[in-house]
Biotite code that builds the C-alpha atoms (Angstrom):
import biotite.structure as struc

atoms = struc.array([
    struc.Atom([-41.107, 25.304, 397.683], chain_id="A", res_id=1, res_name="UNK", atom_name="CA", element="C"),
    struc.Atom([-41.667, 21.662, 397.310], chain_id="A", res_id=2, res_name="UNK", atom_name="CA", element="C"),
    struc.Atom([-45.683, 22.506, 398.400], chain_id="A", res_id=3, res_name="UNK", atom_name="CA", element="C"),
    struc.Atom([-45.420, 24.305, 395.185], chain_id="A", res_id=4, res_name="UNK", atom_name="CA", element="C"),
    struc.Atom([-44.252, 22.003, 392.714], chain_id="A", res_id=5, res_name="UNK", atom_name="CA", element="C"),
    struc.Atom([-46.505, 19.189, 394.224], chain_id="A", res_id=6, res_name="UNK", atom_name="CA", element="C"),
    struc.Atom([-49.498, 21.424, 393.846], chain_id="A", res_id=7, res_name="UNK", atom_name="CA", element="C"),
    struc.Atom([-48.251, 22.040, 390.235], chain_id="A", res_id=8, res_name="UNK", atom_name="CA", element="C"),
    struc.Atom([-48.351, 18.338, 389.454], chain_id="A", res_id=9, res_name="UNK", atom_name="CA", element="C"),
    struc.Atom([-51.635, 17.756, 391.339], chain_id="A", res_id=10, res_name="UNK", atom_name="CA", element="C"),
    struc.Atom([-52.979, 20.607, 389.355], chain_id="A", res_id=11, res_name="UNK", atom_name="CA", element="C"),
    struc.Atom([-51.362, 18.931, 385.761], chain_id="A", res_id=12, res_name="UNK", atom_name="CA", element="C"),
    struc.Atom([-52.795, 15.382, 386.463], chain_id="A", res_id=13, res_name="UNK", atom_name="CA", element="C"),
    struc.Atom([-56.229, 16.582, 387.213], chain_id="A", res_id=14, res_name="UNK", atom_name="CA", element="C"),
    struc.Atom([-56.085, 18.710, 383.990], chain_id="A", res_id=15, res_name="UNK", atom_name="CA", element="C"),
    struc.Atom([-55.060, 15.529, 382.376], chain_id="A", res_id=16, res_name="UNK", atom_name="CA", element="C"),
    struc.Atom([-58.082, 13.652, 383.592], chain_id="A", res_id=17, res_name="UNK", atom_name="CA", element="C"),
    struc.Atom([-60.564, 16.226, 383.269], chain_id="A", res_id=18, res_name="UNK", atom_name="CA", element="C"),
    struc.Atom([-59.045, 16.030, 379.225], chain_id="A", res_id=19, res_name="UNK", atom_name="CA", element="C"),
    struc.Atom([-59.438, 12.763, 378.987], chain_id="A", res_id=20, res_name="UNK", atom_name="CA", element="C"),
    struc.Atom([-62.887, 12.972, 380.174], chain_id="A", res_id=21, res_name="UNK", atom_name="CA", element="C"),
    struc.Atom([-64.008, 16.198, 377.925], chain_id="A", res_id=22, res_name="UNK", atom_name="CA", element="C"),
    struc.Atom([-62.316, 14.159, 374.692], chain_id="A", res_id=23, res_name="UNK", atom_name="CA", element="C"),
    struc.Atom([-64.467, 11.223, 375.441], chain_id="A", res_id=24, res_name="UNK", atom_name="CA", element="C"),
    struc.Atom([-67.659, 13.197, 375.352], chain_id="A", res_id=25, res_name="UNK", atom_name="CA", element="C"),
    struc.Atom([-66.153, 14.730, 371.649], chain_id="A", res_id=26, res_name="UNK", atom_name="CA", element="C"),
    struc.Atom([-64.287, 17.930, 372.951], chain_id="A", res_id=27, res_name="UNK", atom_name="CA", element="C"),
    struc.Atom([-62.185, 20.418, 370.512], chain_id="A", res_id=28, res_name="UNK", atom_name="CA", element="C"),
    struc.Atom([-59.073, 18.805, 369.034], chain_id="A", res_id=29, res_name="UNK", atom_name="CA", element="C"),
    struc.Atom([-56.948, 20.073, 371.735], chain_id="A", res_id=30, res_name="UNK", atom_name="CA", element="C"),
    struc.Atom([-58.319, 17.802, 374.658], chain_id="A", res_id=31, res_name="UNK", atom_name="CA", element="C"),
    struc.Atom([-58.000, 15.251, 372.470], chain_id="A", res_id=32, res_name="UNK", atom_name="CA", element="C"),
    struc.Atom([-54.290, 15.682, 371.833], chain_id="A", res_id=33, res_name="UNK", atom_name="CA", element="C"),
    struc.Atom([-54.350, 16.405, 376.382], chain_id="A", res_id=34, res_name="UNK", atom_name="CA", element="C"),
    struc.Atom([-56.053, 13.609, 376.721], chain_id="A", res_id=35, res_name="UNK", atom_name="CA", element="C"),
    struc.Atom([-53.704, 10.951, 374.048], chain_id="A", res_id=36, res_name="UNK", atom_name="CA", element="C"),
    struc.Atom([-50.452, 12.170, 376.447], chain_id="A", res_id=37, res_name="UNK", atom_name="CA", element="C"),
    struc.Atom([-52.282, 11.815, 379.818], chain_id="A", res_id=38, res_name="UNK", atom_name="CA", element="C"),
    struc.Atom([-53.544, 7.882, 378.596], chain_id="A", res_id=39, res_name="UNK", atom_name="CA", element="C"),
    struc.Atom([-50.113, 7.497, 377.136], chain_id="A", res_id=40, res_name="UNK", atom_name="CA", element="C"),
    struc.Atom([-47.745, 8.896, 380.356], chain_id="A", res_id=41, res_name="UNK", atom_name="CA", element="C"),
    struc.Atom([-50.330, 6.215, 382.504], chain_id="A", res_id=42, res_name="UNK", atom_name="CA", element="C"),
    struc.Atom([-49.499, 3.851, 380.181], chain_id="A", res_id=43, res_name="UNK", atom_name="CA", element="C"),
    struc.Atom([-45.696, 4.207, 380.594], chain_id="A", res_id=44, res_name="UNK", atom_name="CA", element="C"),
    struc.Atom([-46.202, 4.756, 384.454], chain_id="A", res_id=45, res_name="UNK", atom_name="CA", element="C"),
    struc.Atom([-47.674, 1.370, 384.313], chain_id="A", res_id=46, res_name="UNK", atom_name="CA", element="C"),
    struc.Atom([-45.040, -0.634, 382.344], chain_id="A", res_id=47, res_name="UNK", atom_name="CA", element="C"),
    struc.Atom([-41.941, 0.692, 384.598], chain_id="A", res_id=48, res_name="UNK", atom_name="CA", element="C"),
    struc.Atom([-43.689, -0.017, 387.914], chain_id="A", res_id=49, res_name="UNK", atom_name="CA", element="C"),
    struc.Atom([-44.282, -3.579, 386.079], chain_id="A", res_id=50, res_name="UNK", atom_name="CA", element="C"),
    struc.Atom([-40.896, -3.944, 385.013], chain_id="A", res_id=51, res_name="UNK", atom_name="CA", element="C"),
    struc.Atom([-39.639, -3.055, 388.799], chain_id="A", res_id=52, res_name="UNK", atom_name="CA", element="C"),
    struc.Atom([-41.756, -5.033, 390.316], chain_id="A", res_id=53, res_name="UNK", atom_name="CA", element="C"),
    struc.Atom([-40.136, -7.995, 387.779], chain_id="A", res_id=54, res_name="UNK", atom_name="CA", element="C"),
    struc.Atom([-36.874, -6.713, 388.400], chain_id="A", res_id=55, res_name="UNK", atom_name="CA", element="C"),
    struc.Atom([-37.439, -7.237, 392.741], chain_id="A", res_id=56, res_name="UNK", atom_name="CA", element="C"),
    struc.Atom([-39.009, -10.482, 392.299], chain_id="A", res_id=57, res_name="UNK", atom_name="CA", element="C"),
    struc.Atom([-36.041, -11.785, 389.919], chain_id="A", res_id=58, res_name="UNK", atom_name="CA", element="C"),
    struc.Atom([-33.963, -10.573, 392.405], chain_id="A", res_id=59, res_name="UNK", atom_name="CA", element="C"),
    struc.Atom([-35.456, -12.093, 395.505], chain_id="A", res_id=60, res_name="UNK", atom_name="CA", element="C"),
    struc.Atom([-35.876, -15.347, 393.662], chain_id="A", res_id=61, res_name="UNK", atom_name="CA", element="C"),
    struc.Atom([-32.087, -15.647, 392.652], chain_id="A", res_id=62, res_name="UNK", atom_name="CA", element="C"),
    struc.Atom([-30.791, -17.258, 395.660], chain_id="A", res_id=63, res_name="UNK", atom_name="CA", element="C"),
    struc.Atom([-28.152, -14.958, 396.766], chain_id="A", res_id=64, res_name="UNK", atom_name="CA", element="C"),
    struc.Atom([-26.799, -15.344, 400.384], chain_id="A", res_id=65, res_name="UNK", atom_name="CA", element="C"),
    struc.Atom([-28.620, -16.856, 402.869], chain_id="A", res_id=66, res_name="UNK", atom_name="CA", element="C"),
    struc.Atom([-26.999, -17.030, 405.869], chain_id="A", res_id=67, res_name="UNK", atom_name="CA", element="C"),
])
């Protein structure tokens, strides 16, 4: 079951890139509109794993017990 859904997403995120691609090289409208939600969902992937990787450092730099 879980073989399933992770095929799904490989199967959405390669749709997504093959949209992005198509759009660039001036594909129908509706790559274009693929390909603006694929950019923008990497964008927002992006700016959590940022904001965690802030988030661990803040906490490993605030001097909490040391022993």
């Amino acid at each position: 079951m879980i073989g399933v859904v992770l095929v799904g997403i490989l199967a959405l995120v390669v749709g997504g890139c093959v949209c992005v691609v198509w759009a660039d090289r001036g594909g129908p409208r509706w790559t274009r509109v693929v390909a603006a939600a694929t950019v923008g969902a990497g964008k927002a992937v992006r700016s959590y794993q940022k904001a965690q990787r802030r988030q661990i450092s803040s906490n490993n730099n605030s001097g909490g017990d040391a022993g």
